[in-house]
MMTF fields as JSON, N, C-alpha, C and O atoms, coordinates in Angstrom:
{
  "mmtfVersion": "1.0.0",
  "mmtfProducer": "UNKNOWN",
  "numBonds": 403,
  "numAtoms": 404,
  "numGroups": 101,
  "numChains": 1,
  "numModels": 1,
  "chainsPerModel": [1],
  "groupsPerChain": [101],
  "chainIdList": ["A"],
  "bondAtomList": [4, 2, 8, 6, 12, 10, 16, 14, 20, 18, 24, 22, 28, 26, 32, 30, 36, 34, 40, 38, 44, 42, 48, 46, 52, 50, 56, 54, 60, 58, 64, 62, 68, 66, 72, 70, 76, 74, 80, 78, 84, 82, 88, 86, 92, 90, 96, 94, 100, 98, 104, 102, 108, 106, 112, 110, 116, 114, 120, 118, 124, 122, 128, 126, 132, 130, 136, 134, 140, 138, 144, 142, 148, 146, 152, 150, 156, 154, 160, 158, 164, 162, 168, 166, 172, 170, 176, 174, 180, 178, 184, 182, 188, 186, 192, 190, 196, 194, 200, 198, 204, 202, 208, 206, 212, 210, 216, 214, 220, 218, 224, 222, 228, 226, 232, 230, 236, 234, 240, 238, 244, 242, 248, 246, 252, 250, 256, 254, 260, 258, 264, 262, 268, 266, 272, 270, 276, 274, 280, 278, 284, 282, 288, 286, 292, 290, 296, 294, 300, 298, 304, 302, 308, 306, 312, 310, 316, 314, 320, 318, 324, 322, 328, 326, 332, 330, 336, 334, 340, 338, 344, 342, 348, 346, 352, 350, 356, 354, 360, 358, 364, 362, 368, 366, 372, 370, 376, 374, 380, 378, 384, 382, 388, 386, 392, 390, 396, 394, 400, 398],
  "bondOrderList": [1, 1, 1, 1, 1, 1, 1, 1, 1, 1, 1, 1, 1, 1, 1, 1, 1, 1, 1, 1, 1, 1, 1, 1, 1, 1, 1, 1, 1, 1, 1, 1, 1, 1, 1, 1, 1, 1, 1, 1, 1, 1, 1, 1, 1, 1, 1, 1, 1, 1, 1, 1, 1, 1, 1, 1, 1, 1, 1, 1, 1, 1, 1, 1, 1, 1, 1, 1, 1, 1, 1, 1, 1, 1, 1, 1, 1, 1, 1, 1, 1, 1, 1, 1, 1, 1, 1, 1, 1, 1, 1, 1, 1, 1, 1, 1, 1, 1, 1, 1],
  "groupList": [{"groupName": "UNK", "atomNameList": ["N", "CA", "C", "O"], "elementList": ["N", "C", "C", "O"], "formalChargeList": [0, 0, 0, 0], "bondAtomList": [1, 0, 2, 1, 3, 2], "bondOrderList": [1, 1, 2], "singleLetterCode": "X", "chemCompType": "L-PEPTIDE LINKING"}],
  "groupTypeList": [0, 0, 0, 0, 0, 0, 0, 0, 0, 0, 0, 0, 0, 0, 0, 0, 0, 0, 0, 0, 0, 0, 0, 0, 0, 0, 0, 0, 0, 0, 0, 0, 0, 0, 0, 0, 0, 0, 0, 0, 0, 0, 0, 0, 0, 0, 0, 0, 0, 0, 0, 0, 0, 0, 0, 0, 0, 0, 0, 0, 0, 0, 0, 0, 0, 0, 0, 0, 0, 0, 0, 0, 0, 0, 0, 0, 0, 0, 0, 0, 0, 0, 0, 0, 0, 0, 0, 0, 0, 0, 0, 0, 0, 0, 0, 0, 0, 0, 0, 0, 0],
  "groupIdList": [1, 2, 3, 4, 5, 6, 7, 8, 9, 10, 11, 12, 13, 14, 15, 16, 17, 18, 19, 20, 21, 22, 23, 24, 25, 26, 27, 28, 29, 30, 31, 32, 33, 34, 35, 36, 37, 38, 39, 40, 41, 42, 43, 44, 45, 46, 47, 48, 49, 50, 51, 52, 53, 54, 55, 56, 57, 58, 59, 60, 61, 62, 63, 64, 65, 66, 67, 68, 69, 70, 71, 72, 73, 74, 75, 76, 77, 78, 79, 80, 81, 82, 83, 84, 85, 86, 87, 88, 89, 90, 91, 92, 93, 94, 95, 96, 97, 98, 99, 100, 101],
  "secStructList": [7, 7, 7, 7, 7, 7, 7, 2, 2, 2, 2, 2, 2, 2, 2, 2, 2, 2, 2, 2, 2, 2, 6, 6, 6, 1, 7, 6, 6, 1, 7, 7, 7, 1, 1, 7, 7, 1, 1, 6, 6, 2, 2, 2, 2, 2, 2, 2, 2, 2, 2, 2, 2, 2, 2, 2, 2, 2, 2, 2, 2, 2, 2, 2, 2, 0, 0, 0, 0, 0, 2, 2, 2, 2, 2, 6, 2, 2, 2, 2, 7, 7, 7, 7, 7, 7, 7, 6, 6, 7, 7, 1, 1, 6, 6, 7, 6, 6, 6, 7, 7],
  "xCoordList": [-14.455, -13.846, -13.092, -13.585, -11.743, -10.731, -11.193, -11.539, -11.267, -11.149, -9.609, -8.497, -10.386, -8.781, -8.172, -8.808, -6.709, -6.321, -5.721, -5.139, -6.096, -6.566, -4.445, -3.551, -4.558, -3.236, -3.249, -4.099, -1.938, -1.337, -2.29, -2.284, -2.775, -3.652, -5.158, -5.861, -5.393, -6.902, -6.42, -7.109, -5.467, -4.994, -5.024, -5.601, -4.357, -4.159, -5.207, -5.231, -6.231, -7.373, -8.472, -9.207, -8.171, -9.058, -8.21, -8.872, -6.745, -6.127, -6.849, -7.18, -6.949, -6.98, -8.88, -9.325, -9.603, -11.031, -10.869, -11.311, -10.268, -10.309, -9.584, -10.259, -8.528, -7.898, -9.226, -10.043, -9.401, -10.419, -11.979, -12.613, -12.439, -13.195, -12.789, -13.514, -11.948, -11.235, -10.801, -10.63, -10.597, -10.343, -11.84, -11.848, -12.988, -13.958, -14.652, -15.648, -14.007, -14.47, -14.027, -14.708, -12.753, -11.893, -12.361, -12.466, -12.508, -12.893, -12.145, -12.801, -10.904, -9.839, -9.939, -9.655, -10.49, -10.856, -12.217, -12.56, -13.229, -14.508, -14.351, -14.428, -14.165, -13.935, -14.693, -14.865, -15.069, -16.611, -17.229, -17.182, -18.605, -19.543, -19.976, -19.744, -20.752, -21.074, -22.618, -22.673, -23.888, -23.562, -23.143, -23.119, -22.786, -22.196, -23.115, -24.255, -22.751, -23.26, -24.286, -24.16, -25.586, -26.404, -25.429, -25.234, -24.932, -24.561, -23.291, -22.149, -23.41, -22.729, -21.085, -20.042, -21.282, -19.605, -18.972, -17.771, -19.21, -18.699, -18.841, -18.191, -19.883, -19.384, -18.334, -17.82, -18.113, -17.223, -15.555, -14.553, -15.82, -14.517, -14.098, -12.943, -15.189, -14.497, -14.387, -13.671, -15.191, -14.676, -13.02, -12.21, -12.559, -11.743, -10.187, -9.066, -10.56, -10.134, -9.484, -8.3, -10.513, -10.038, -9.542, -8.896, -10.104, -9.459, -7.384, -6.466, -7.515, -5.872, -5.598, -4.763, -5.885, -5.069, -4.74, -3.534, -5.857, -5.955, -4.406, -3.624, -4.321, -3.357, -2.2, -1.217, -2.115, -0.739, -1.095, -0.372, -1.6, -1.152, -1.093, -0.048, -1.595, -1.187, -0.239, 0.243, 0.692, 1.82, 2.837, 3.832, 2.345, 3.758, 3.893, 5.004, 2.934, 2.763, 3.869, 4.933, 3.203, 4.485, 5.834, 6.75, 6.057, 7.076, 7.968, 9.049, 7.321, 7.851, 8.179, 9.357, 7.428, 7.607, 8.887, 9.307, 9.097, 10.313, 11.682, 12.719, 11.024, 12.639, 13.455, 14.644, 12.114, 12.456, 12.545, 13.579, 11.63, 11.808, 12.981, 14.019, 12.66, 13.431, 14.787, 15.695, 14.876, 16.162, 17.271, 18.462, 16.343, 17.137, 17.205, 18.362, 16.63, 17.041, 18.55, 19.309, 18.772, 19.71, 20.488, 21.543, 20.517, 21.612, 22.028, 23.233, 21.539, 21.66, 21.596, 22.223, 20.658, 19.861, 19.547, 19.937, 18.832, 17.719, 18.692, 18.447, 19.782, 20.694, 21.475, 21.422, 22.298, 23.118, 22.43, 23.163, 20.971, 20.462, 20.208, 19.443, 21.118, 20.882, 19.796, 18.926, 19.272, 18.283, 18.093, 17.139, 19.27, 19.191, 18.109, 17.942, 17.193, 16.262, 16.337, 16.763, 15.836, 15.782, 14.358, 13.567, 14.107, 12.561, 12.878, 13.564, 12.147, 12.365, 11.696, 12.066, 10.685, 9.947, 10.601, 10.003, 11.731, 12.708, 13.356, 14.396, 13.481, 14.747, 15.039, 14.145, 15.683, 17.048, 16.82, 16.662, 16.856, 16.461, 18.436, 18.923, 18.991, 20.211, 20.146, 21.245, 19.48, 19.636, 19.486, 19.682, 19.03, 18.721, 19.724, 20.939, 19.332, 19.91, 21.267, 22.485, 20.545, 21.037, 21.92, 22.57, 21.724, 22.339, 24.215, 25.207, 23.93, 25.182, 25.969, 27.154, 25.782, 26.785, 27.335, 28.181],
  "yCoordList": [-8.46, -7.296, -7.755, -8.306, -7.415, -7.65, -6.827, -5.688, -7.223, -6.696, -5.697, -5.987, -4.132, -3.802, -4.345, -4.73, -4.274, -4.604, -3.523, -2.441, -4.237, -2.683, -2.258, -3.008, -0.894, -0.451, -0.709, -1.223, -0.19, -0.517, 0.695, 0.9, 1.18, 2.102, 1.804, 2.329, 0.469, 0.106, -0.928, -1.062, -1.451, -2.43, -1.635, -2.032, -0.238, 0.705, 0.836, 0.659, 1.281, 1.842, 0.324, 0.311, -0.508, -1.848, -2.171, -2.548, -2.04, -2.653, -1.18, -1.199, -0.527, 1.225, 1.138, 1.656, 0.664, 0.027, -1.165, -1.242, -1.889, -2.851, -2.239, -1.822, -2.206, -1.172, -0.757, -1.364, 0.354, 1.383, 1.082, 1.749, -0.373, -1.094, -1.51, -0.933, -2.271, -3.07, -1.836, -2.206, -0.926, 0.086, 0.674, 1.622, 0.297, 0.78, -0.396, -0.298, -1.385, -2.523, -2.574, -2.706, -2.434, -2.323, -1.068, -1.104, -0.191, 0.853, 0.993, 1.367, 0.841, 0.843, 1.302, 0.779, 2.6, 3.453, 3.841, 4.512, 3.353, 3.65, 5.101, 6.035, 5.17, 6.667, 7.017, 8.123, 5.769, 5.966, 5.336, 4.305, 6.416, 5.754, 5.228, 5.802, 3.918, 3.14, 2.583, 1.837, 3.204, 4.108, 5.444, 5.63, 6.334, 7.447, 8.451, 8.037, 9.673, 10.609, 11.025, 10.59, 12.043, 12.325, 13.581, 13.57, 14.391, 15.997, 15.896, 16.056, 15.683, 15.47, 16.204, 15.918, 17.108, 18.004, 16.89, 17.129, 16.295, 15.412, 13.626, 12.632, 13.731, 12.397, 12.723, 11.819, 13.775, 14.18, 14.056, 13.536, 14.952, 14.722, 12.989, 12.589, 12.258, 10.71, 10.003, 9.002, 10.518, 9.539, 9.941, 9.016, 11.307, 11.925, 11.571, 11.69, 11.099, 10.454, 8.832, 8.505, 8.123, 6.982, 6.641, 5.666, 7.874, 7.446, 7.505, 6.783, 8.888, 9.017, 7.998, 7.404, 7.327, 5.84, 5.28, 5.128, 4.684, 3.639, 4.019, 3.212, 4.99, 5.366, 5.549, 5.773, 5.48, 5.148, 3.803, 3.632, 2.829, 1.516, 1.185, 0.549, 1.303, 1.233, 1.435, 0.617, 2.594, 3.116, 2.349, 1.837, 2.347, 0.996, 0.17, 0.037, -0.807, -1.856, -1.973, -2.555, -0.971, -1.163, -0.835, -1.411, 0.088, 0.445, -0.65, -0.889, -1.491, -2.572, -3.662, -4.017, -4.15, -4.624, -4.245, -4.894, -3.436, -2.277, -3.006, -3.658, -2.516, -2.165, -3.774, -4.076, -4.692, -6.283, -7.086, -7.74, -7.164, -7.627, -7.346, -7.844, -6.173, -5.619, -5.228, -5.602, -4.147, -4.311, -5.343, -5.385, -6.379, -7.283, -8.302, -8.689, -8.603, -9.075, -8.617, -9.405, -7.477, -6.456, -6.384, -6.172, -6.52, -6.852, -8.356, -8.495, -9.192, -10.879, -11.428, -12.477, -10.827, -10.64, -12.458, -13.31, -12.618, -13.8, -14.939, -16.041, -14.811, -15.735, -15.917, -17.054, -14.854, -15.117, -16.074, -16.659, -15.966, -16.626, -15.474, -15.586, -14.134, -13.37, -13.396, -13.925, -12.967, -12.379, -10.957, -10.436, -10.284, -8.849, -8.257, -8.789, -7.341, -6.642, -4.898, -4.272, -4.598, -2.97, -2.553, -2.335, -2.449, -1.979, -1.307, -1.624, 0.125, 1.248, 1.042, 1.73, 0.251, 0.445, -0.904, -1.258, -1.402, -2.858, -1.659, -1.685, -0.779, -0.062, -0.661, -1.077, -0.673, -1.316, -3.017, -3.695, -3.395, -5.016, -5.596, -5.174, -6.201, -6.702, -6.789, -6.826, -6.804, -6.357, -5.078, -4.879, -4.25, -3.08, -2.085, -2.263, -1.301, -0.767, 0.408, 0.357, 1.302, 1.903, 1.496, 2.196, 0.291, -0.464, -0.497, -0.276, -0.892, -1.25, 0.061, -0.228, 1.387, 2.465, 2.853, 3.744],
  "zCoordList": [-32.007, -31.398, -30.147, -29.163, -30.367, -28.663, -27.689, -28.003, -26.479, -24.96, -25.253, -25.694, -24.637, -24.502, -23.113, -22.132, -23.292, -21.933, -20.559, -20.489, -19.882, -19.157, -18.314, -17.925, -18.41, -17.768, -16.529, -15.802, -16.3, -14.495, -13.984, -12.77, -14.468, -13.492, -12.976, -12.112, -14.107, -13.601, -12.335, -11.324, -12.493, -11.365, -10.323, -9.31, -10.354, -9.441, -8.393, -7.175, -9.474, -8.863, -8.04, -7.053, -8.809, -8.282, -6.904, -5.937, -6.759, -5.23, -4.499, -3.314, -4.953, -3.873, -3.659, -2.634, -4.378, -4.036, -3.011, -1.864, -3.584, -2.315, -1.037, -0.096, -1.027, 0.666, 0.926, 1.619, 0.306, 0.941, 1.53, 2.347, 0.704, 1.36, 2.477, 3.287, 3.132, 4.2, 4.856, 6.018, 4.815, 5.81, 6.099, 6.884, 5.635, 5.974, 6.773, 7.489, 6.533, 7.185, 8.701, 9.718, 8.534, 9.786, 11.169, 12.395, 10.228, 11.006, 12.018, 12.99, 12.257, 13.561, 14.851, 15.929, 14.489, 16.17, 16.35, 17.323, 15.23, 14.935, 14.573, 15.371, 13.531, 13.372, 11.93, 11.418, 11.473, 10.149, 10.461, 11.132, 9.554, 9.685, 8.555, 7.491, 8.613, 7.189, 7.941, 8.918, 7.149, 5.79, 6.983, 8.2, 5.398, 5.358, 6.376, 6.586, 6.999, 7.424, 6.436, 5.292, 6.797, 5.986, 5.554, 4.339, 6.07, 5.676, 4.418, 4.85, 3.151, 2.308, 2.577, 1.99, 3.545, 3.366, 4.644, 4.767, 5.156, 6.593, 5.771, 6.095, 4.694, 4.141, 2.986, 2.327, 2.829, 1.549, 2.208, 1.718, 3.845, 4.527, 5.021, 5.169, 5.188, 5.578, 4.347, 4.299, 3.054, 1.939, 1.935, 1.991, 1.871, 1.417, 2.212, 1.717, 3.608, 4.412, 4.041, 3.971, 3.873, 3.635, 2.114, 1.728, 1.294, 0.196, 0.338, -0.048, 1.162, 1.58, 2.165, 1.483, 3.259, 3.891, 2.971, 2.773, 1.921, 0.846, 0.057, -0.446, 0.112, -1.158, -0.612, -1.318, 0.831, 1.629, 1.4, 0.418, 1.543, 2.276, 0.504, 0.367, -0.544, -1.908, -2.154, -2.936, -1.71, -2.345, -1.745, -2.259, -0.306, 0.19, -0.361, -0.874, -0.579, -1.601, -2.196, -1.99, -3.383, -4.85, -4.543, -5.128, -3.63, -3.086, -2.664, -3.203, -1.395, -0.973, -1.946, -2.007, -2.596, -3.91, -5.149, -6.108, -4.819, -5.662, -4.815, -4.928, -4.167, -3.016, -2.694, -2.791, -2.238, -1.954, -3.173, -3.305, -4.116, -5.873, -6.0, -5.563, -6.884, -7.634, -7.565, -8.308, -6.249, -6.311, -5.838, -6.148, -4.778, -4.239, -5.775, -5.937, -6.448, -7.901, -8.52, -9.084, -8.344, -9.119, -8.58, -9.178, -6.966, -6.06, -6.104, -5.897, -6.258, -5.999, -5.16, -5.012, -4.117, -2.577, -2.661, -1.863, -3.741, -3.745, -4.124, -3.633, -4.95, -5.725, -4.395, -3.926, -3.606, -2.754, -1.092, -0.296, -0.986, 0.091, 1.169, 2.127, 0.797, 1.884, 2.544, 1.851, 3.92, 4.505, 4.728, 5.306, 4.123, 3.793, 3.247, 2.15, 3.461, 2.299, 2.686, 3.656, 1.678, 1.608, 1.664, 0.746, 3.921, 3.651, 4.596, 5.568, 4.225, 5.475, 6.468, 7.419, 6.714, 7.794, 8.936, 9.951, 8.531, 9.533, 10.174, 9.515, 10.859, 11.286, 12.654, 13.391, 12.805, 14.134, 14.232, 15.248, 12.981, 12.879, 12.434, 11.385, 13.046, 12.652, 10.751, 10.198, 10.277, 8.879, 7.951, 6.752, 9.071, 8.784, 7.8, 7.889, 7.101, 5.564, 6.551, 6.384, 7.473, 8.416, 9.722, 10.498, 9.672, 10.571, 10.335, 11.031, 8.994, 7.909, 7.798, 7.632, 7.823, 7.77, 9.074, 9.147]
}
């Protein structure tokens, strides 16, 4: 019997487990607690919490990945040597996407 192979969504969910570990690790401003609160509606609000970061700093990811890959592929970003890239979060960087209009 074959292993099925698993979709872009188990990948999904395994990078968005890991973030969400490391953001619990990090704990930035001490703002969880590990372990969890006893009162299930206040551990329900900080799971619910970090699951949202996780799924920002996930979504940039692929995003960034999109934008610098992919489209700089399609542009000939990588062929031409440019140092040009298409990332929203460079703004007022001499290469900047906004810079250029």
């Amino acid at each position: 019997m074959s292993t099925p192979i698993p979709h872009h969504g188990a990948y999904a969910s395994l990078s968005l487990k890991y973030v969400a570990e490391r953001i619990l690790a990090i704990n930035e401003n001490g703002n969880f607690k590990n372990p969890p609160f006893s009162d299930s509606e206040v551990c329900d609000g900080q799971d619910e919490e970090i699951f949202q970061r996780a799924r920002l700093v996930n979504t940039y990811c692929f995003v960034q990945t999109i934008l610098r890959d992919y489209v700089g592929a399609i542009l000939g970003l990588a062929r031409d040597g440019s140092p040009w890239r298409l990332d929203p979060l460079t703004v007022g960087s001499e290469y900047d996407f906004f810079s250029l209009c």
